[in-house]
PDB file of N, CA, C, O and CB in Angstrom:
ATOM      1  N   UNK A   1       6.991   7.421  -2.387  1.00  0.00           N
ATOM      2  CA  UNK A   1       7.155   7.244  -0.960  1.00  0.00           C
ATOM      3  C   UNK A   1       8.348   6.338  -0.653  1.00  0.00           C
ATOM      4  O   UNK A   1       9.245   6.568   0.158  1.00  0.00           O
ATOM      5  CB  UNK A   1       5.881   6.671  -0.352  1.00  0.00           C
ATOM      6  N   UNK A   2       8.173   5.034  -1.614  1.00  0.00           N
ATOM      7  CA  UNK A   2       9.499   4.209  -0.831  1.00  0.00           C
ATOM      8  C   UNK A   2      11.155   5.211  -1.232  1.00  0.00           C
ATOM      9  O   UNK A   2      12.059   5.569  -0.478  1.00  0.00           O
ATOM     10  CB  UNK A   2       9.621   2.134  -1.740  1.00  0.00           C
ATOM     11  N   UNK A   3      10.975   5.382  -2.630  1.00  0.00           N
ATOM     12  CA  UNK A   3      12.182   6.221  -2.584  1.00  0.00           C
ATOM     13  C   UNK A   3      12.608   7.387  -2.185  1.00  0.00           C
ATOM     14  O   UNK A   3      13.677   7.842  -2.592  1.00  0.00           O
ATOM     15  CB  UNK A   3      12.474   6.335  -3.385  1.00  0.00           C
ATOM     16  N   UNK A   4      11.576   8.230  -1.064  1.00  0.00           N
ATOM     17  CA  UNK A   4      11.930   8.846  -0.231  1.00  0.00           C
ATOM     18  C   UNK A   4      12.406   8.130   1.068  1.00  0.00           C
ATOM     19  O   UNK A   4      13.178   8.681   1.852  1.00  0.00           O
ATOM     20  CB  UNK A   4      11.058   9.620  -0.141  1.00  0.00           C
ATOM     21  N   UNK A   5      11.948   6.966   1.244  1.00  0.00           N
ATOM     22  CA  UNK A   5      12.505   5.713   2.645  1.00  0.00           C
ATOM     23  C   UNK A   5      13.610   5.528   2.489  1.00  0.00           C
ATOM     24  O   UNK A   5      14.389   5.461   3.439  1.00  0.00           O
ATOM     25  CB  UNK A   5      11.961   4.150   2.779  1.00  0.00           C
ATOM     26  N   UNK A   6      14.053   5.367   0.974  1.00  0.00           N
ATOM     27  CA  UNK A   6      15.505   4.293   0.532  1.00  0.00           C
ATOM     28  C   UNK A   6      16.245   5.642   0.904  1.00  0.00           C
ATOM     29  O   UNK A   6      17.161   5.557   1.722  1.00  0.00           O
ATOM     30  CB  UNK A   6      15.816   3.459  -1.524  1.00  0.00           C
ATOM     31  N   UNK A   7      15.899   6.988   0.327  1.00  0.00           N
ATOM     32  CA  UNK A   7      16.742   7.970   0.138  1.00  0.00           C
ATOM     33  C   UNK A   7      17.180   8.047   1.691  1.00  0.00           C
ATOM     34  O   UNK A   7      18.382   8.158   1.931  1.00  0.00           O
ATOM     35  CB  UNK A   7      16.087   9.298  -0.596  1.00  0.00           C
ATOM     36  N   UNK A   8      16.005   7.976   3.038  1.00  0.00           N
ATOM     37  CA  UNK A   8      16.203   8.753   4.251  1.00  0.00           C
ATOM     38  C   UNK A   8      17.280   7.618   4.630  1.00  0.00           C
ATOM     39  O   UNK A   8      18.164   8.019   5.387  1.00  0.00           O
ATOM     40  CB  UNK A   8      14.758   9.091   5.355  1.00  0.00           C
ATOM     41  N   UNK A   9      17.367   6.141   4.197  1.00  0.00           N
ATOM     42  CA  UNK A   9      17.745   4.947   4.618  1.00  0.00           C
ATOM     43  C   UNK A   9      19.384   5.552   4.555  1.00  0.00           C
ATOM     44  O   UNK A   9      19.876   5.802   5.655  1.00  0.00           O
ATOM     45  CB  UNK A   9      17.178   3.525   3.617  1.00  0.00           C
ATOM     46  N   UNK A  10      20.053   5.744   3.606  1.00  0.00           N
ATOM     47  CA  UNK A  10      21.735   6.311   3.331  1.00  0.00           C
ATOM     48  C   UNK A  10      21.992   7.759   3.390  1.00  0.00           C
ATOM     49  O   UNK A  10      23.014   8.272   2.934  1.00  0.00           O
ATOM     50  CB  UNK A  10      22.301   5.948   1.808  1.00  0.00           C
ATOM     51  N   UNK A  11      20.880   8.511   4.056  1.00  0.00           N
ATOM     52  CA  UNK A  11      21.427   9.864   4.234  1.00  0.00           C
ATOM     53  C   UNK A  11      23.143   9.858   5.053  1.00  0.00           C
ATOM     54  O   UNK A  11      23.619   8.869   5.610  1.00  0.00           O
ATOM     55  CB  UNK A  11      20.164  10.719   5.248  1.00  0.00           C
ATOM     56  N   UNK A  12      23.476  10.514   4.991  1.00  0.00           N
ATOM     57  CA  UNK A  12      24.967  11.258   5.756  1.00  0.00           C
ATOM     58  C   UNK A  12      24.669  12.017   6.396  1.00  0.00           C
ATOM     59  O   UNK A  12      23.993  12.828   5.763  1.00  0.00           O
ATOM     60  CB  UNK A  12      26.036  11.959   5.055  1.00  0.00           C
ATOM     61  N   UNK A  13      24.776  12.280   7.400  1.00  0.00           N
ATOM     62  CA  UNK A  13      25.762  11.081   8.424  1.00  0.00           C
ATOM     63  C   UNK A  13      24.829   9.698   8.859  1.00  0.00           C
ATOM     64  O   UNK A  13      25.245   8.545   8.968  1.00  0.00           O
ATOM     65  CB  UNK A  13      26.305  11.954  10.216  1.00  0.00           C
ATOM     66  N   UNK A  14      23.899  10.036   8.999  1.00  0.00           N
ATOM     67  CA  UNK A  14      22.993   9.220   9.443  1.00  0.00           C
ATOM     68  C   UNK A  14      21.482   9.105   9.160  1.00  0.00           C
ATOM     69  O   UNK A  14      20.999  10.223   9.339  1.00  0.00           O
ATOM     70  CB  UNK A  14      23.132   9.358  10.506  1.00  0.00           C
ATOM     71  N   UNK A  15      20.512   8.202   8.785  1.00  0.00           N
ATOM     72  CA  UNK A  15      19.198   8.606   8.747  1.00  0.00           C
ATOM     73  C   UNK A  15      18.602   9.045  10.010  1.00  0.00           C
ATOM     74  O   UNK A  15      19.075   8.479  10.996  1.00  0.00           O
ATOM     75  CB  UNK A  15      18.468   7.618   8.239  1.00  0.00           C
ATOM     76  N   UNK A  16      17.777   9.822  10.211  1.00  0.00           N
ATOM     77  CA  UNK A  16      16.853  10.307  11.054  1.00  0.00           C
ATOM     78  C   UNK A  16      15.894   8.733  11.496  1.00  0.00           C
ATOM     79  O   UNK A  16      15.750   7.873  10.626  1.00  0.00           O
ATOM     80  CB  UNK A  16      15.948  11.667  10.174  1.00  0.00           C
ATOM     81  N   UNK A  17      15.429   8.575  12.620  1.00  0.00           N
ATOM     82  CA  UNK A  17      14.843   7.503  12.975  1.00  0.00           C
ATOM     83  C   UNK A  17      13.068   7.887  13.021  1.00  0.00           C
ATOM     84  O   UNK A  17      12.114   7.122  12.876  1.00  0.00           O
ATOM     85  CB  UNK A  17      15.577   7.038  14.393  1.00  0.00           C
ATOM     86  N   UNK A  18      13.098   9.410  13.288  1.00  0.00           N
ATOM     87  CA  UNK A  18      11.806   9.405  12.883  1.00  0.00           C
ATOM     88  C   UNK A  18      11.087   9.799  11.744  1.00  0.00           C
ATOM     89  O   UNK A  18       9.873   9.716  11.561  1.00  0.00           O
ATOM     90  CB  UNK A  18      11.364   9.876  13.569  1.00  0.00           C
ATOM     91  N   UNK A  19      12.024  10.271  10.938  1.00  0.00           N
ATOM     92  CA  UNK A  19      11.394  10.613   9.105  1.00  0.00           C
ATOM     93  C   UNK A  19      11.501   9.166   9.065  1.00  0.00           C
ATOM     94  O   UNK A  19      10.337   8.850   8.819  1.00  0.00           O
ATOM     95  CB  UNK A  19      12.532  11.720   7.575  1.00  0.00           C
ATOM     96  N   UNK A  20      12.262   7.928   9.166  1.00  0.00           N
ATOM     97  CA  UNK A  20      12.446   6.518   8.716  1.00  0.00           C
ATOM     98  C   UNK A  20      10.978   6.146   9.345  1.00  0.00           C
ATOM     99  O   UNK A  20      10.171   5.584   8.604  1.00  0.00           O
ATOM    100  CB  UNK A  20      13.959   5.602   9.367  1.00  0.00           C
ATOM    101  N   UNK A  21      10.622   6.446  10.682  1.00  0.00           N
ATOM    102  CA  UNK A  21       9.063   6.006  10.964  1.00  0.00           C
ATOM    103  C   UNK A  21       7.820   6.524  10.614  1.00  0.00           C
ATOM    104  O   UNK A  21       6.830   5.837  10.364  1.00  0.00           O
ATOM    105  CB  UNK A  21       8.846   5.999  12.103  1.00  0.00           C
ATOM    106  N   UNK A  22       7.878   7.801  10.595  1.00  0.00           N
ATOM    107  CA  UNK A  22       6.667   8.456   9.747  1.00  0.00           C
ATOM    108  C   UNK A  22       6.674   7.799   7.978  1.00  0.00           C
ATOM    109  O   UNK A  22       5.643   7.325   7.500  1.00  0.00           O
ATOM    110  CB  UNK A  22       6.975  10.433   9.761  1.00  0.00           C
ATOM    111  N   UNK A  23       7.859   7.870   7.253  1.00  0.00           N
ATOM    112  CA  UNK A  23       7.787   7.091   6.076  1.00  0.00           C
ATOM    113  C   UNK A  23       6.686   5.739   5.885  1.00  0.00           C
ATOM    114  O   UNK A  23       5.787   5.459   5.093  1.00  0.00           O
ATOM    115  CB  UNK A  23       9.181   6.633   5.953  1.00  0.00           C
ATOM    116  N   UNK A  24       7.470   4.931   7.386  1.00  0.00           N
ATOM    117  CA  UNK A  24       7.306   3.535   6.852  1.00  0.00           C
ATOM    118  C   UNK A  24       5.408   3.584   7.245  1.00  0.00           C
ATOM    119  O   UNK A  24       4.668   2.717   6.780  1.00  0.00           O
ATOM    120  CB  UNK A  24       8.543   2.087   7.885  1.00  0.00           C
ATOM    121  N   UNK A  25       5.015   4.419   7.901  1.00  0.00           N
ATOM    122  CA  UNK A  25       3.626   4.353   8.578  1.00  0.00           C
ATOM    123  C   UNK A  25       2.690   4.994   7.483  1.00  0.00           C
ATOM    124  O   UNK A  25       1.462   4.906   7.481  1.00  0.00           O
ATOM    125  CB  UNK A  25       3.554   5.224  10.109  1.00  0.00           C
ATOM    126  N   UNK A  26       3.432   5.627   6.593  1.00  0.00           N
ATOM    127  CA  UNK A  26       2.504   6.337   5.576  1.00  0.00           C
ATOM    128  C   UNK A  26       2.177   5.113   3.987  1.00  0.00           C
ATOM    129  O   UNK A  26       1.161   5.094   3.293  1.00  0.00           O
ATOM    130  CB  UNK A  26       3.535   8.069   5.061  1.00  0.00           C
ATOM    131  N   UNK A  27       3.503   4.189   3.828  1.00  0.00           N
ATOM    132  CA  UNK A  27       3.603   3.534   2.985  1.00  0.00           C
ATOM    133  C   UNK A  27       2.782   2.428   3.773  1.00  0.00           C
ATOM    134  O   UNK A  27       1.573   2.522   3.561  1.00  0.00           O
ATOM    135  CB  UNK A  27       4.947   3.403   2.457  1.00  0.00           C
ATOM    136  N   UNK A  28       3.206   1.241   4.768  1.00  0.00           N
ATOM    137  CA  UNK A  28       2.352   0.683   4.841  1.00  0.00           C
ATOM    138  C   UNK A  28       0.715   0.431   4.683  1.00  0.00           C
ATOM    139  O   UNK A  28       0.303  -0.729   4.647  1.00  0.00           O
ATOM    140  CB  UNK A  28       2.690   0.651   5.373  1.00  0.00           C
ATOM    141  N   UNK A  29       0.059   1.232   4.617  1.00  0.00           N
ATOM    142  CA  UNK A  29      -1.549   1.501   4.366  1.00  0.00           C
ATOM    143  C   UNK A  29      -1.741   1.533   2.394  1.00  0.00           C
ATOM    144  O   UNK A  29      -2.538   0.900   1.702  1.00  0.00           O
ATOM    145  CB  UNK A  29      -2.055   3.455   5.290  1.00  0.00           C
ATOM    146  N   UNK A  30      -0.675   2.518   1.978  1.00  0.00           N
ATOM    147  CA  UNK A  30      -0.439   2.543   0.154  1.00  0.00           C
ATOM    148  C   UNK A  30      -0.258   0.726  -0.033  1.00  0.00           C
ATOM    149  O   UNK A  30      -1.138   0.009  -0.507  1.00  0.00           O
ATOM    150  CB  UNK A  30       1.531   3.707  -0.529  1.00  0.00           C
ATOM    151  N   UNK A  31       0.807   0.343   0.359  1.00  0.00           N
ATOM    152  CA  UNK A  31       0.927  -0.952   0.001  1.00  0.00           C
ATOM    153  C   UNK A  31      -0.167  -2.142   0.381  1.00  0.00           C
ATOM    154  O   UNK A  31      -0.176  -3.292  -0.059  1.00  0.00           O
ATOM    155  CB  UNK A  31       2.123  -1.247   0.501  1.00  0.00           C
ATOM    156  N   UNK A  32      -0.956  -1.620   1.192  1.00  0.00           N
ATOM    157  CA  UNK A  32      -1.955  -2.743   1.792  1.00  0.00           C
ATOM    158  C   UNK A  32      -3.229  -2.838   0.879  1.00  0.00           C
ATOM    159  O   UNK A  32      -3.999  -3.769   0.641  1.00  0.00           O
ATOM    160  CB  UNK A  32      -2.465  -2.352   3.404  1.00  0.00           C
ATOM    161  N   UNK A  33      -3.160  -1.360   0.399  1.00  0.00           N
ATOM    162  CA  UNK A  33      -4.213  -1.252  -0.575  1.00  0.00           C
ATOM    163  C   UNK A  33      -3.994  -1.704  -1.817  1.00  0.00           C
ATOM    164  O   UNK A  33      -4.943  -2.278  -2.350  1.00  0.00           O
ATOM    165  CB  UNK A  33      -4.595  -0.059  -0.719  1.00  0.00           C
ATOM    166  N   UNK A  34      -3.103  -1.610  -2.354  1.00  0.00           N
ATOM    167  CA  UNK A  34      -2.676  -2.054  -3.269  1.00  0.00           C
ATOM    168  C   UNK A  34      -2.584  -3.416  -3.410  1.00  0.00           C
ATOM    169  O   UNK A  34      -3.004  -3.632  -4.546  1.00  0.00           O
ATOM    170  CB  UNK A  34      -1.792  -1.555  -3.398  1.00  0.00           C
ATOM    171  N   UNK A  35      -2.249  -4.542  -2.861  1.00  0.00           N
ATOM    172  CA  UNK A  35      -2.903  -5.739  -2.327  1.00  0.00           C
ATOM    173  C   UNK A  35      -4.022  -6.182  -2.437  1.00  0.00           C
ATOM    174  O   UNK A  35      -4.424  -7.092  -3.162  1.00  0.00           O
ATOM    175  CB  UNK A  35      -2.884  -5.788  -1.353  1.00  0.00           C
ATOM    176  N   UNK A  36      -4.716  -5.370  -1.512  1.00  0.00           N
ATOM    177  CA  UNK A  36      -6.549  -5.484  -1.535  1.00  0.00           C
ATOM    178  C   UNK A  36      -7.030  -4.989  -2.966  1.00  0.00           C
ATOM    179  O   UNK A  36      -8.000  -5.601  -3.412  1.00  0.00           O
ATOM    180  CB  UNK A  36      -7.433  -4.294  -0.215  1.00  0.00           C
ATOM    181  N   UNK A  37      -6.575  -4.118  -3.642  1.00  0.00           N
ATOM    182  CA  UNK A  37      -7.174  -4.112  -5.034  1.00  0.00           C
ATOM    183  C   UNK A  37      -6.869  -5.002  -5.715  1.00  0.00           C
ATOM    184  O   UNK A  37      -7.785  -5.391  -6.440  1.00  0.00           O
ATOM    185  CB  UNK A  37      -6.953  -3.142  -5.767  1.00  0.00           C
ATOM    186  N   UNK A  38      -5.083  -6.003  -5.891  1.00  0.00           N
ATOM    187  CA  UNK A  38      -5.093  -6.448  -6.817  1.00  0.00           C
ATOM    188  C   UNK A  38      -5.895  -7.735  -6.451  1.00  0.00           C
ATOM    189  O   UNK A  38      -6.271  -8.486  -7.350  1.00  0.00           O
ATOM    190  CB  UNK A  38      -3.877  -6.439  -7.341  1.00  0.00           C
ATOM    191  N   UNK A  39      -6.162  -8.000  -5.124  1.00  0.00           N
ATOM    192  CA  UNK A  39      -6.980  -9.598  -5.077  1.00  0.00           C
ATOM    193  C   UNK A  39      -8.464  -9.228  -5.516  1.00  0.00           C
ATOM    194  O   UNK A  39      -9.203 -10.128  -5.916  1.00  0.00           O
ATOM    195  CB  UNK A  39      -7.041 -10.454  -3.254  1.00  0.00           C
ATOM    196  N   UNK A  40      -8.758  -8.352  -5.469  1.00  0.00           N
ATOM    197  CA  UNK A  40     -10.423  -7.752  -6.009  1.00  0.00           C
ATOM    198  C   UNK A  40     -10.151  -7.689  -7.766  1.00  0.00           C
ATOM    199  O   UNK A  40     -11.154  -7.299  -8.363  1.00  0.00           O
ATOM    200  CB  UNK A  40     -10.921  -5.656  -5.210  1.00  0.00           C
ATOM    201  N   UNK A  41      -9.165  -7.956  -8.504  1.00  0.00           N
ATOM    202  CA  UNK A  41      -9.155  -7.522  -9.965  1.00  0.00           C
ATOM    203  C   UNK A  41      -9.031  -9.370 -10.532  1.00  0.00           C
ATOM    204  O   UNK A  41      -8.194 -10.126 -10.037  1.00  0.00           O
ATOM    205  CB  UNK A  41      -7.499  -6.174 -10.447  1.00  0.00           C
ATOM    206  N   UNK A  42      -9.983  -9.796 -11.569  1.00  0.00           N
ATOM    207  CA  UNK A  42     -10.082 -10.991 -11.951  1.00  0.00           C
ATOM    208  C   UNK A  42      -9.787 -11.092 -13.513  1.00  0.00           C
ATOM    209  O   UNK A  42     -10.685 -10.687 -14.251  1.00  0.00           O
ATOM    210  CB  UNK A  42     -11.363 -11.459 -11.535  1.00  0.00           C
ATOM    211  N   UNK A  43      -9.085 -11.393 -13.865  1.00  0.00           N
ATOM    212  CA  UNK A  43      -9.029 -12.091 -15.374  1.00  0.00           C
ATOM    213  C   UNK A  43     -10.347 -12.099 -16.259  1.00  0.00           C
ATOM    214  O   UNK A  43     -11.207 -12.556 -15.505  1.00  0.00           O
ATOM    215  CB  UNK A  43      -8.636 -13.671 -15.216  1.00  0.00           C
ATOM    216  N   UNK A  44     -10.948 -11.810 -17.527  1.00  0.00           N
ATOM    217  CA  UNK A  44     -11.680 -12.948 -17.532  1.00  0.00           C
ATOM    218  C   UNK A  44     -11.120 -13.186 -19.244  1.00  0.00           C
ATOM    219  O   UNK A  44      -9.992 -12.788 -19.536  1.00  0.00           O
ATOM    220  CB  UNK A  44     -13.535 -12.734 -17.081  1.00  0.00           C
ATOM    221  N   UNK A  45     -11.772 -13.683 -20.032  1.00  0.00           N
ATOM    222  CA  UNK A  45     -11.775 -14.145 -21.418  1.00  0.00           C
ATOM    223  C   UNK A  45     -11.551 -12.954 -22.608  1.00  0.00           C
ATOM    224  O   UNK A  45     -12.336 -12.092 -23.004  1.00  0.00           O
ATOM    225  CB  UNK A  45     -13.182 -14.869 -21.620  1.00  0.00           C
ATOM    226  N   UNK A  46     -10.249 -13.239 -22.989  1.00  0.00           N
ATOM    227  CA  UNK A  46     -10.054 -12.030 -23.838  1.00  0.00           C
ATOM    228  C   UNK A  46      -9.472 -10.714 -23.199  1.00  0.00           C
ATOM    229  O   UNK A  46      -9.397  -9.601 -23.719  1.00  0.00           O
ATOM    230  CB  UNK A  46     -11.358 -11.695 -24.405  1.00  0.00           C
ATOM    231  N   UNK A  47      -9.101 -11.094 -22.017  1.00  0.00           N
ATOM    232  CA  UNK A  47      -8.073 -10.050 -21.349  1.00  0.00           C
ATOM    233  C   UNK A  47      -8.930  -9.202 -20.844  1.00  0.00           C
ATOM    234  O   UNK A  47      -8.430  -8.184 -20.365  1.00  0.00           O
ATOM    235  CB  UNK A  47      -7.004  -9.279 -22.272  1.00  0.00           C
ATOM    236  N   UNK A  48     -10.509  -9.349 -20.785  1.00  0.00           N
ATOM    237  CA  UNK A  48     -11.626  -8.133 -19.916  1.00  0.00           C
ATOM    238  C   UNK A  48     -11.048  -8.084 -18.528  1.00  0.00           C
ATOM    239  O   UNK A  48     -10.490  -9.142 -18.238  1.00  0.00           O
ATOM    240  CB  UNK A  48     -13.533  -8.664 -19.731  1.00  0.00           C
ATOM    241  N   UNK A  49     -11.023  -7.383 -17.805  1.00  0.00           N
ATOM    242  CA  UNK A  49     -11.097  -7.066 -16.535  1.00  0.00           C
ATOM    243  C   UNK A  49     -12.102  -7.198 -15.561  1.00  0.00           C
ATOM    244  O   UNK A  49     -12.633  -6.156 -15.945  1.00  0.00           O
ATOM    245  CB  UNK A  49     -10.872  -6.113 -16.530  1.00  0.00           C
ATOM    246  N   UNK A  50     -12.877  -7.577 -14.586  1.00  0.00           N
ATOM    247  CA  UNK A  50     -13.621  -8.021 -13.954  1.00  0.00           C
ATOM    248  C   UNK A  50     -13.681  -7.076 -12.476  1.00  0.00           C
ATOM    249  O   UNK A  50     -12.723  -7.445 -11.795  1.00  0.00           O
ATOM    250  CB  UNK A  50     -13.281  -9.404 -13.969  1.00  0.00           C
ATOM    251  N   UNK A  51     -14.280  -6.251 -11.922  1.00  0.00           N
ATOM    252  CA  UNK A  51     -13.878  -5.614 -10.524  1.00  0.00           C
ATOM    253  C   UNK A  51     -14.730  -6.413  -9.880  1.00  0.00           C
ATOM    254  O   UNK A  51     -15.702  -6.499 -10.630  1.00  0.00           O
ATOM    255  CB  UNK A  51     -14.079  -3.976 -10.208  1.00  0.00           C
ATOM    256  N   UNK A  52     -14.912  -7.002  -8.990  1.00  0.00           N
ATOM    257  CA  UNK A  52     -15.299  -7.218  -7.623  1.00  0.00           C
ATOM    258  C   UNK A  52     -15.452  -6.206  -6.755  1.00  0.00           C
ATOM    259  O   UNK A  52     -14.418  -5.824  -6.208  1.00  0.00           O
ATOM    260  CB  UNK A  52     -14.520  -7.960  -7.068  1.00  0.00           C
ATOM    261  N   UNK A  53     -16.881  -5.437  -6.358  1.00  0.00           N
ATOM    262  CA  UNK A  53     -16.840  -4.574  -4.938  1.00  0.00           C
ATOM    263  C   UNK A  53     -16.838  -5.480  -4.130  1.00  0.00           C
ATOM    264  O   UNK A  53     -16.949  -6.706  -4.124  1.00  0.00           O
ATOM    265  CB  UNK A  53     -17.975  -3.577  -4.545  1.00  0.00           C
ATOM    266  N   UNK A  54     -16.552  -3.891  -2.776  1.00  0.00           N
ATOM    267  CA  UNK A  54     -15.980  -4.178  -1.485  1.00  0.00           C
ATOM    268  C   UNK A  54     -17.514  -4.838  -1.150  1.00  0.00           C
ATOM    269  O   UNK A  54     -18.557  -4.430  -1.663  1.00  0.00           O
ATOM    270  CB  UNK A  54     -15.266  -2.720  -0.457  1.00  0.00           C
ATOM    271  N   UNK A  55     -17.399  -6.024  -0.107  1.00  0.00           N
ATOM    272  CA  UNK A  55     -18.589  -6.073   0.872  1.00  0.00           C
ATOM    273  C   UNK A  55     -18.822  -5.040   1.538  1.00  0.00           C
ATOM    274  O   UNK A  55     -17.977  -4.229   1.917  1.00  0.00           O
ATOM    275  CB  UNK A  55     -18.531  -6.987   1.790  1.00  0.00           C
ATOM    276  N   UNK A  56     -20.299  -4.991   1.773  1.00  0.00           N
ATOM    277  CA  UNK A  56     -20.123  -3.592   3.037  1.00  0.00           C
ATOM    278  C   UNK A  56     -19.985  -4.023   4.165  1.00  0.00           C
ATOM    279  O   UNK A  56     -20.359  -3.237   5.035  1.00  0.00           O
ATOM    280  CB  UNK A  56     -21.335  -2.551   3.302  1.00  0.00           C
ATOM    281  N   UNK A  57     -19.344  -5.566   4.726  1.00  0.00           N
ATOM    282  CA  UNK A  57     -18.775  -5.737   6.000  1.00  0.00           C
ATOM    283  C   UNK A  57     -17.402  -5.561   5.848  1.00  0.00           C
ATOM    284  O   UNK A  57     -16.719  -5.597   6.872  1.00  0.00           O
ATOM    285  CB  UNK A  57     -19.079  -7.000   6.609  1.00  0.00           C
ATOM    286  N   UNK A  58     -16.744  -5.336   4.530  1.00  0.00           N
ATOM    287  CA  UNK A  58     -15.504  -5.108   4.598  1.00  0.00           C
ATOM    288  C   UNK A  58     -15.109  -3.844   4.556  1.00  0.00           C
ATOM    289  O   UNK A  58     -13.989  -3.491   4.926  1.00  0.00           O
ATOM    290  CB  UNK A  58     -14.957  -5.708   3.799  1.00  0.00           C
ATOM    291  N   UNK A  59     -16.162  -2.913   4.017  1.00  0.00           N
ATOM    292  CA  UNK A  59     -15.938  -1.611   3.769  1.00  0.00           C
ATOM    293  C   UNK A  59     -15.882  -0.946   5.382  1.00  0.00           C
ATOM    294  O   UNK A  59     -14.954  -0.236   5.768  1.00  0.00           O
ATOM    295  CB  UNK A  59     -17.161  -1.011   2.711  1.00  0.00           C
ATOM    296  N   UNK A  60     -17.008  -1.311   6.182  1.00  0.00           N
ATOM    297  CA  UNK A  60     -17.287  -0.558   7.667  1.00  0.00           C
ATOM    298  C   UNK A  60     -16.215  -1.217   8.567  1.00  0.00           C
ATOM    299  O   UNK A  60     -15.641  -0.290   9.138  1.00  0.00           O
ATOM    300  CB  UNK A  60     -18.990  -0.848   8.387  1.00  0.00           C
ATOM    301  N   UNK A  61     -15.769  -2.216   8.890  1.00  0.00           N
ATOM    302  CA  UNK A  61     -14.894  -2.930   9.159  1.00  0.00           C
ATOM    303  C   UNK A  61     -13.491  -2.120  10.138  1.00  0.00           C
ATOM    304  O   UNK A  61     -13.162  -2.415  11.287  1.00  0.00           O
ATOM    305  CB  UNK A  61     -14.620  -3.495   7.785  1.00  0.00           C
ATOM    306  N   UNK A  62     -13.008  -1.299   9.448  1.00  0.00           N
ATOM    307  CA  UNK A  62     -11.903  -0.443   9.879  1.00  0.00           C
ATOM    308  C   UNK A  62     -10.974  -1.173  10.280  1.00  0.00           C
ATOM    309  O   UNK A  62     -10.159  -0.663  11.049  1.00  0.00           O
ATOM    310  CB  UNK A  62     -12.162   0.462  10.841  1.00  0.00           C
ATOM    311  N   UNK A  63     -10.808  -2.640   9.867  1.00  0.00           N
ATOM    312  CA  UNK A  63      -9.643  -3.431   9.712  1.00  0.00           C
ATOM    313  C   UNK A  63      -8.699  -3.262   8.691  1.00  0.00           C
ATOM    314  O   UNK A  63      -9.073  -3.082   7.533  1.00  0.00           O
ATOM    315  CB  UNK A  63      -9.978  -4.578   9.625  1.00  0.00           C
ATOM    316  N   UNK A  64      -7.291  -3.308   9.054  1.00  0.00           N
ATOM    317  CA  UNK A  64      -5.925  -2.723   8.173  1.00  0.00           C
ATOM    318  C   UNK A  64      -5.176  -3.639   8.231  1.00  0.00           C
ATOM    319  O   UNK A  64      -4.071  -3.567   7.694  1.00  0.00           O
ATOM    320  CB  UNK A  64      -5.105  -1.464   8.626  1.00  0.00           C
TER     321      UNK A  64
END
C-alpha cells in the first residue's frame, strides 16, 4: 500500500489528489493495527511470545 502512495506521490505530470486520498485512508487503519498488535505482543523468558487478547470493551468499542 505505502509503495503504491510513494509511487502516486511522483507520478508525471502530477499525482492525482484523490488516488493520494483513498491510499492514505486505506493505509491508515493497516498501520493502526499494526500498532495495536505490536503493544498486545510481550516478551517473555527465552524469547516465548506472550499474546494478550482484546478486552471485549475494546473489541465492541468501534474506536480507531
Amino acid at each position: 500500500m505505502t509503495a503504491l502512495y510513494r509511487a502516486e506521490l511522483v507520478r508525471k505530470p502530477e499525482a492525482r489528489p484523490t488516488a493520494l486520498v483513498k491510499l492514505s485512508a486505506e493505509i491508515r487503519p493497516c498501520e493502526k493495527q499494526a500498532v495495536d498488535f505490536t503493544a498486545r505482543v510481550k516478551l517473555g523468558l527465552g524469547g516465548v511470545v506472550y499474546y494478550t487478547p482484546l478486552l471485549s470493551a475494546e473489541r465492541g468499542s468501534g474506536v480507531m
